[in-house]
C-alpha positions as CSV (number, residue, x, y, z in Angstrom):
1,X,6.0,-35.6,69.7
2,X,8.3,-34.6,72.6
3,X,6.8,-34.3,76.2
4,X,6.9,-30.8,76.0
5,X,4.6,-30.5,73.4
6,X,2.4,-33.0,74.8
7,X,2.1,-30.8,78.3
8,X,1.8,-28.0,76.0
9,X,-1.0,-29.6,73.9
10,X,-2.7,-30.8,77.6
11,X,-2.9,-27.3,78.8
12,X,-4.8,-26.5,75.2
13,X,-7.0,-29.5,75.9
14,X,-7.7,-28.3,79.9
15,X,-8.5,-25.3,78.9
16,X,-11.0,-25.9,76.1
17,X,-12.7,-28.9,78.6
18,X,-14.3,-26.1,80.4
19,X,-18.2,-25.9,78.0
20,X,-18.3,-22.0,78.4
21,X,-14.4,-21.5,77.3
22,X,-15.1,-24.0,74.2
23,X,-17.9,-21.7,73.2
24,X,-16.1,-18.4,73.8
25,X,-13.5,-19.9,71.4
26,X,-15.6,-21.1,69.1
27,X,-17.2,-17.0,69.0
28,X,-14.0,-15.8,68.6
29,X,-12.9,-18.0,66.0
30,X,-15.8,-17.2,63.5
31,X,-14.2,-13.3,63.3
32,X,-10.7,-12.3,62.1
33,X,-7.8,-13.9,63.8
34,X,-4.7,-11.3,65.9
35,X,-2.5,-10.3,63.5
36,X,-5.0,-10.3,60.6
37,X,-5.7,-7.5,57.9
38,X,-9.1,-6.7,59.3
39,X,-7.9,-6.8,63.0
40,X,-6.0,-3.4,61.8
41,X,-9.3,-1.9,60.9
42,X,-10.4,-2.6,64.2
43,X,-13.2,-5.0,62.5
44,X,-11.7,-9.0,63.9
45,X,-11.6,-8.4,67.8
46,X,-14.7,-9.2,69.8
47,X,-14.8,-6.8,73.0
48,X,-15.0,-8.9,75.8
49,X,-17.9,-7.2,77.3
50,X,-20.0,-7.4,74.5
51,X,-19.3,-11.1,74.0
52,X,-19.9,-11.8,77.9
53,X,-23.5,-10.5,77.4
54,X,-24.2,-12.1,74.7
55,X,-23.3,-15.8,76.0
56,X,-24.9,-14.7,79.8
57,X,-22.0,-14.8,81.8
58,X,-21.0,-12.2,84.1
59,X,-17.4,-10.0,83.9
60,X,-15.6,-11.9,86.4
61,X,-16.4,-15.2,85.1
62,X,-15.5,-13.8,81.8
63,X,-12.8,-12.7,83.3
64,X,-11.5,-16.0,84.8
65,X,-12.3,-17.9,81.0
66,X,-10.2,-15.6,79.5
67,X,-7.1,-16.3,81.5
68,X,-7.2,-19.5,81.2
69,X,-7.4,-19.2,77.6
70,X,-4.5,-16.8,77.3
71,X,-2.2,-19.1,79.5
72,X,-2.9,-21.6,77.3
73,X,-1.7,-19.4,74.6
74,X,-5.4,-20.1,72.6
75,X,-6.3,-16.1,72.9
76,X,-4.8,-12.8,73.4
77,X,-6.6,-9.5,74.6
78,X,-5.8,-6.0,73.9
79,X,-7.2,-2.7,75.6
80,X,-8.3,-0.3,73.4
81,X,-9.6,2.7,75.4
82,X,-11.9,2.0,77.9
83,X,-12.8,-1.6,75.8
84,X,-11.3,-4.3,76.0
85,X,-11.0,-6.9,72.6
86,X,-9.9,-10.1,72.4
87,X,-9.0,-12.5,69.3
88,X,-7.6,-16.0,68.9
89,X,-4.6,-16.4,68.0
90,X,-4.4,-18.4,64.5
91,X,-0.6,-20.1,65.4
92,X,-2.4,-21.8,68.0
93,X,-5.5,-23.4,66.1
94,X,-2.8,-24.4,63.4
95,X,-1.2,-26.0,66.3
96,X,-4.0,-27.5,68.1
97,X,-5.2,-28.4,64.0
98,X,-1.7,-30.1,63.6
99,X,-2.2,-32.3,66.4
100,X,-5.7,-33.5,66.1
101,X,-4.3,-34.5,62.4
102,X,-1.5,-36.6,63.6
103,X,-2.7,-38.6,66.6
104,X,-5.5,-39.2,64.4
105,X,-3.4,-40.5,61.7
């Protein structure tokens, strides 16, 4: 594994070490993944505000999880309206899933 990947898989790693970003994930993960079929029936997104209430953390601290997620390239977020969704993004679990396989190996 080159170095780049290895920063790239570190930033991943920094961003999920955070216990309220795991979990946010983890919510996101049990829905439809960007780019699936039921993401163009507007069923696989989780609205961000929605998903903040229901794990007790205020908007800005949402806010703040959410970046850090999408500069890690685990989540992307798209406004619809006056909503605002957001969905994992499956190339990233198969990479994060890749790597867990082979340094395991």
């Amino acid at each position: 594994m080159s170095k780049a990947d290895l920063r790239r898989m570190a930033d991943v790693f920094g961003a999920l070490s955070n216990p309220h970003r795991l979990e946010i994930l983890s919510r996101l993960s049990g829905g439809c993944l960007c780019g699936s079929e039921c993401r163009s029936k507007d069923g696989g997104c989780r609205c961000i505000a929605d998903l903040a209430e229901e794990l007790g953390i205020a908007p800005s601290t949402m806010s703040h999880h959410l970046k850090e997620l999408r500069r890690a390239g685990l989540v992307e977020t798209e406004r619809r309206g006056q909503r605002m969704d957001c969905c994992v993004r499956p190339d990233a679990l198969k990479e994060l899933a890749t790597f867990l396989r082979s340094e395991l190996s």
